[in-house]
C-alpha positions in Angstrom: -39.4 -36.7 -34.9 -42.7 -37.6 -33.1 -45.9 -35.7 -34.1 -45.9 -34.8 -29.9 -41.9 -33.6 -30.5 -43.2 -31.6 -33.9 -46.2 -30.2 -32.0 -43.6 -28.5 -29.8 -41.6 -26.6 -31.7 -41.2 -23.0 -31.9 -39.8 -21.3 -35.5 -37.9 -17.6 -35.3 -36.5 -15.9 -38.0 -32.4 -16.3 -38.1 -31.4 -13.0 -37.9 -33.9 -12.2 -35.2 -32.3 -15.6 -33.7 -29.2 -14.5 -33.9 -29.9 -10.8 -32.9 -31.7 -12.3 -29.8 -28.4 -14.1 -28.5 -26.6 -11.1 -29.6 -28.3 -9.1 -26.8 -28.2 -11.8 -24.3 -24.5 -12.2 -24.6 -23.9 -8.5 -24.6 -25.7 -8.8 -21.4 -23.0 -10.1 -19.4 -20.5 -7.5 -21.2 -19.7 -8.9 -23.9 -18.6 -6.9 -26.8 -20.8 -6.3 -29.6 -18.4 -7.6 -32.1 -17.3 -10.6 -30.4 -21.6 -11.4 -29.1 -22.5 -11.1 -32.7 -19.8 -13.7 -34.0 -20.6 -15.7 -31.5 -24.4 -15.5 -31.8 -24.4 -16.0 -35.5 -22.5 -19.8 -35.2 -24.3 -20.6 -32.6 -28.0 -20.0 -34.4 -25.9 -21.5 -37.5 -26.3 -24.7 -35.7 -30.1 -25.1 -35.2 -30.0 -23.1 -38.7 -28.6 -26.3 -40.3 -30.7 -28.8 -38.3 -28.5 -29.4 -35.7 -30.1 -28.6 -32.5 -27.7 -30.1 -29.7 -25.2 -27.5 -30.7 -27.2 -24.6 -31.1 -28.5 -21.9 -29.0 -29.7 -24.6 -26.3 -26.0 -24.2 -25.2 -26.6 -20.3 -24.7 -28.0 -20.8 -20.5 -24.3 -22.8 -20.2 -22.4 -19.9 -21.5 -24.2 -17.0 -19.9 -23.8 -18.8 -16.5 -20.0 -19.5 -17.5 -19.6 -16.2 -18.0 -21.3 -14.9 -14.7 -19.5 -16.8 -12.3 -15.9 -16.1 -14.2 -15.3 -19.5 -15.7 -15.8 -17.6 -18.9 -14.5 -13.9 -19.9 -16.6 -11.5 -21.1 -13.5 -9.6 -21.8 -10.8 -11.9 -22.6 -6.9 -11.2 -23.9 -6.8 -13.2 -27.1 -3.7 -13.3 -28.4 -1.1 -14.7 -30.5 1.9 -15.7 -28.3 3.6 -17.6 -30.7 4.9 -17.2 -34.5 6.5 -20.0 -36.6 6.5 -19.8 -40.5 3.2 -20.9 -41.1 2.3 -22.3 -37.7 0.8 -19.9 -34.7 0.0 -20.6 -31.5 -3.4 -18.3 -30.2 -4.2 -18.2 -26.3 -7.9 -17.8 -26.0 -7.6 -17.1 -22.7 -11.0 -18.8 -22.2 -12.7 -16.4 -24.0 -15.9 -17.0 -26.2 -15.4 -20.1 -27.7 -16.6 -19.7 -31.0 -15.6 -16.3 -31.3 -12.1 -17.7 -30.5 -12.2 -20.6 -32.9 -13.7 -18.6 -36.0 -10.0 -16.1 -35.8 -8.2 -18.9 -34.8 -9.2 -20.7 -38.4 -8.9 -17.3 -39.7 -5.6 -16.9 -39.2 -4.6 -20.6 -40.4 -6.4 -19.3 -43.6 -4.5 -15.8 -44.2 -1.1 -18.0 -43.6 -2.2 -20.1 -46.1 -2.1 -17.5 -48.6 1.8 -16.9 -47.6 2.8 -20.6 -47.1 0.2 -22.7 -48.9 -0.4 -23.8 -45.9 -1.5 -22.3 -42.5 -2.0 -24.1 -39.1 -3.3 -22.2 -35.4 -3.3 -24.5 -32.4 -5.6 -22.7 -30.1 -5.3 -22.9 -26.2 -7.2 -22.3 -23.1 -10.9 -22.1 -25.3 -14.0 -22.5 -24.3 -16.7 -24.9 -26.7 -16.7 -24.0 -30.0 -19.8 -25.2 -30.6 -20.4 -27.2 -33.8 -16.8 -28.0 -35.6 -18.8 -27.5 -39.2 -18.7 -23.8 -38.5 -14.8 -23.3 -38.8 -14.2 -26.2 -41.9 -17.0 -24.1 -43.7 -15.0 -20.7 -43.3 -12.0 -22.1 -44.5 -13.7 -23.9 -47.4 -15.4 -21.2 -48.2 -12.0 -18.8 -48.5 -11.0 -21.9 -51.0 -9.4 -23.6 -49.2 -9.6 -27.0 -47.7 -10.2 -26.7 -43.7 -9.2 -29.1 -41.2 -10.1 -28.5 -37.2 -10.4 -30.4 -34.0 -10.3 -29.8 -30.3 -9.8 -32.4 -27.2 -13.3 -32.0 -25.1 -14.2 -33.2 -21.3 -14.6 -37.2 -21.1 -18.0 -38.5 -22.3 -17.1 -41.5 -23.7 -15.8 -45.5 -22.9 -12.9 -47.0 -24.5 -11.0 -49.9 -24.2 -13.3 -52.0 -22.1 -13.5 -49.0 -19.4 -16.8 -48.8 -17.7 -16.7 -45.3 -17.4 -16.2 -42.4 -19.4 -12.3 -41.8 -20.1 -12.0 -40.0 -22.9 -13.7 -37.3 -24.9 -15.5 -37.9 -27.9 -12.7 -35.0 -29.8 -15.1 -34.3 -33.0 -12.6 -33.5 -36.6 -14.2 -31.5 -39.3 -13.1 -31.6 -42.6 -14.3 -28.8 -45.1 -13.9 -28.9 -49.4 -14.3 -25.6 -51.3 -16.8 -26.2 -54.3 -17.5 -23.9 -57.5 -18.9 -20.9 -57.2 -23.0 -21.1 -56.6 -22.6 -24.6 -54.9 -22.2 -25.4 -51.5 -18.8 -26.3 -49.6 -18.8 -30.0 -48.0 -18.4 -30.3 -44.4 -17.5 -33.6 -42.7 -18.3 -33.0 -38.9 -18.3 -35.7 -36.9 -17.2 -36.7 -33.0 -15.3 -39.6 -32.6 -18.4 -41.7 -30.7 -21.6 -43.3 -32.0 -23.0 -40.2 -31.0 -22.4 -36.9 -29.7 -23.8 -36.2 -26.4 -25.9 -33.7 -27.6 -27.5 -35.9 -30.5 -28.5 -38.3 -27.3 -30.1 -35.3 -25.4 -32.0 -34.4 -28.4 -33.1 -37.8 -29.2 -34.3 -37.9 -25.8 -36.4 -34.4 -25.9 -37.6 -35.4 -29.1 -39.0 -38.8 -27.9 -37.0 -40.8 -30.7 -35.6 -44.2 -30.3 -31.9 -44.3 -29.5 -30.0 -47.1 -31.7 -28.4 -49.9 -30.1 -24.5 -49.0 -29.5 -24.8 -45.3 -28.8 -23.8 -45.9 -25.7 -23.4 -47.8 -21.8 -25.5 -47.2 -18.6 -23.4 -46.2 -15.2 -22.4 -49.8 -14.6 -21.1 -49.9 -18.3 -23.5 -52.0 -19.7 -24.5 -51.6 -23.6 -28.0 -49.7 -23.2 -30.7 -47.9 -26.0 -31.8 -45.7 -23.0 -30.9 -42.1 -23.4 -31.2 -41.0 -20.1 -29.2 -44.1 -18.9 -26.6 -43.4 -21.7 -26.3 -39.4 -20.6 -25.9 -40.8 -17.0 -23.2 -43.3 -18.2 -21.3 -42.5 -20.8 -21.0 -42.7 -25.1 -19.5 -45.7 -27.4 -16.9 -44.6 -29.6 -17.6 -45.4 -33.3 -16.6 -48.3 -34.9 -14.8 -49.4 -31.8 -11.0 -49.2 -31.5 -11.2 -47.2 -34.6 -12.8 -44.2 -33.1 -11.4 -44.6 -29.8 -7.9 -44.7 -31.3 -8.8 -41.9 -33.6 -9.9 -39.3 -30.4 -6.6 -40.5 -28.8 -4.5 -39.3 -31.7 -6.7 -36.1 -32.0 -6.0 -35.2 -28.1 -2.2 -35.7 -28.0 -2.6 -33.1 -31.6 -4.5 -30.7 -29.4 -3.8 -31.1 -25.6 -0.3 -32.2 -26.1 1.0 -30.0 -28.5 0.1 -27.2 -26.7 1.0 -28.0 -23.5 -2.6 -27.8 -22.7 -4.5 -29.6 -20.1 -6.1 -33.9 -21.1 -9.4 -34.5 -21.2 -9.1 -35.8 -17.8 -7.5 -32.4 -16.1 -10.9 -30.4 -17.8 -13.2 -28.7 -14.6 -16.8 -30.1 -15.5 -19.1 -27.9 -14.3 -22.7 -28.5 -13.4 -23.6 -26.0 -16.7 -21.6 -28.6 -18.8 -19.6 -25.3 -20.7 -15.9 -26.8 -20.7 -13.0 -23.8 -20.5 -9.2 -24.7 -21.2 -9.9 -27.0 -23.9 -6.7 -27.2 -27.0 -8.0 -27.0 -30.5 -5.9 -27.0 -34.1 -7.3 -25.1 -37.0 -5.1 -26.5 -40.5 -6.2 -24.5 -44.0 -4.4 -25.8 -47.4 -4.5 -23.0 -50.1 -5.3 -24.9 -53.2 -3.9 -22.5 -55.2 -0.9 -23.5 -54.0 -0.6 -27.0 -55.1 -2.8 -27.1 -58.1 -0.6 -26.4 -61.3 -4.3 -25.4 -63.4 -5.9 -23.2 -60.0 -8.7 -23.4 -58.4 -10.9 -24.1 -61.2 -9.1 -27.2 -62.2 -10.4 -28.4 -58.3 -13.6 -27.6 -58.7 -14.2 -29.1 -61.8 -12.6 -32.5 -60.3 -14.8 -32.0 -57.5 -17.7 -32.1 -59.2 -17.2 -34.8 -61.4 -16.7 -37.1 -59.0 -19.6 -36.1 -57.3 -21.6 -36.1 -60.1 -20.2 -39.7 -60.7 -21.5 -41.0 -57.0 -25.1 -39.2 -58.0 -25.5 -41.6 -60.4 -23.8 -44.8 -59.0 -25.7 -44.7 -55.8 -28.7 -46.3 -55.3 -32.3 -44.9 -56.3 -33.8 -45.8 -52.9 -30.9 -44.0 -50.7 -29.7 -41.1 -52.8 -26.1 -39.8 -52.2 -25.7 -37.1 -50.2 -22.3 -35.1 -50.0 -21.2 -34.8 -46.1 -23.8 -31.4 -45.0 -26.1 -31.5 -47.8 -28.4 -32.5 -45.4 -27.9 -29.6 -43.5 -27.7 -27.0 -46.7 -31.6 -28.5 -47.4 -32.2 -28.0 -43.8 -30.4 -24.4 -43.7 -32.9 -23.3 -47.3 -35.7 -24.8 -45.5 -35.3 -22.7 -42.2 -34.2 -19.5 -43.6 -37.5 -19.8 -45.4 -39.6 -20.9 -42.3 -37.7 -20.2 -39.6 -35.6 -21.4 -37.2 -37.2 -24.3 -35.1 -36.6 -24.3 -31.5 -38.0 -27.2 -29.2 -40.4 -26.1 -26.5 -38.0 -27.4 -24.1 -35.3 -25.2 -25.0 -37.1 -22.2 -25.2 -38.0 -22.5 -21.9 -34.3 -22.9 -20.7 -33.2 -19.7 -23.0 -36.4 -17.9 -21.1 -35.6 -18.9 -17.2 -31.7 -17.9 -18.3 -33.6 -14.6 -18.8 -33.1 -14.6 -22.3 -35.7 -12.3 -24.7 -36.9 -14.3 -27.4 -38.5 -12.7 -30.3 -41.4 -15.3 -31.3 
């Protein structure tokens, strides 16, 4: 981050955070149980050092919410019931809200089947995918989740966006005391977000983030967020968010990337996601011990191959070191962003 960028930042306790866009979403009416799950992933995201899916996505859903797209009130319900396998309508209610008891109840069939899978329908954005792969992992068991999202990236020689970027996360229980592992990571170079907080930040975006309008290869983030993001590792990735939106979109009869409204406030509705927990109880003959124990030595085992000069780090550690650090210091907001939260009319306590 630039020393300008660092200069700007503003640090608020989590809970007051989180209590903050508690209120604000209770605001537009809704309830305080649903506002405070909701608030509490949402801050979890700047929490563990990921700002472009943190509480800078609160002014999108509070205007969502006012004009309808978004119900303060919605009727989430299961509508279907197979074995291990439900199928939850959100009904385009809160989105993380939604995708927190959608994982939820993938994780309580677990404990009946060994395995337990939601698909989730008409949602709104989740947010961050960590935040439902950490719940799952941290119930011991091993969480998989995914969700088809509006088109922001380029495939296939397109020179346009055609396809959405349809992030996977992939959370491993660990022993007790240690931290779950959480994979979380969108299908392009770089999420959308990441280049929007690049830009605030004044940082230097890589070459093949992304293309410019005409679809031209660019390193400039305001001409990538104009244009659209490069899926990573090429056909790999692009292939990869293809698969993921015919297991969302498609097996719920739910609308393509291509069919999702995209509003001016950038908060998607009617997106498909699929929540998958594995009980490890369930295939480990010596329990969940035996796990952990493998777990650990193999990471243990990478600690000491990997080089001196770029110490391994387990997918989120970063964001654990980030997560002690902030809890201890604060939350850090960007100036910028507190100054959207503010003119959205929400109270910050600084």
């Amino acid at each position: 981050m630039s020393a300008q960028a660092q200069s700007s930042l503003f640090r608020i306790p989590y809970d007051m955070l989180c209590a903050d866009v508690q209120s604000a979403l209770e605001s537009q009416g809704v309830n305080k149980t649903i506002a405070q799950v909701e608030a509490q992933i949402m801050a979890e995201a700047d929490l563990h050092g990921v700002p472009s899916h943190g509480v800078r996505m609160l002014p999108p859903m509070l205007r969502a919410l006012a004009e309808g797209r978004a119900k303060a009130n919605a009727n989430i319900l299961i509508t279907r019931e197979f074995g291990a396998i439900c199928v939850l309508d959100g009904d385009n209610g809160p989105g993380r809200y939604v995708a927190a008891i959608a994982m939820q109840a993938a994780v309580d069939r677990s404990k009946q089947f060994g395995v337990g899978v939601c698909l989730a329908k008409n949602t709104t954005h989740w947010g961050r995918a960590h935040a439902y792969a950490l719940r799952a992992a941290q119930a011991n068991c091993i969480g998989l989740c995914t969700t088809n999202a509006m088109q922001t990236m380029t495939a296939w020689g397109a020179t346009t966006k055609i396809i959405g970027n349809n992030p996977l996360a992939i959370g491993i229980p660990r022993a007790a005391g240690e931290n779950p592992m959480v994979l979380d990571m969108a299908m392009s170079q770089a999420a959308v977000g990441k280049v929007a907080t690049w830009l605030r930040e004044g940082k230097q975006i890589p070459e093949g983030w992304g293309v410019d309008a005409q679809g031209k290869p660019t390193n400039d983030a305001k001409a990538i967020l104009s244009g659209a993001v490069s899926p990573m590792a090429g056909h790999k990735g692009a292939g990869l968010a293809l698969m993921l939106e015919f297991m969302t979109a498609a097996l719920g009869g739910g609308l393509f990337c291509r069919d999702l409204a995209i509003p001016s406030g950038g908060l998607e509705t009617d997106t498909s996601k699929l929540f998958i927990a594995l009980n490890i109880e369930a295939f480990s003959e010596n329990g969940i011990a035996a796990f952990h124990a493998q777990v650990e030595d193999y990471l243990n085992y990478l600690r000491a191959e990997a080089s001196t000069s770029e110490p391994f780090l387990y997918p989120g550690e970063r964001g654990w070191q980030d997560c002690a650090d902030n809890l201890r210091d604060g939350v850090p907001l960007h100036a910028e962003i507190v100054a959207q939260l503010l003119a959205a009319g929400v109270t910050l306590t600084c």
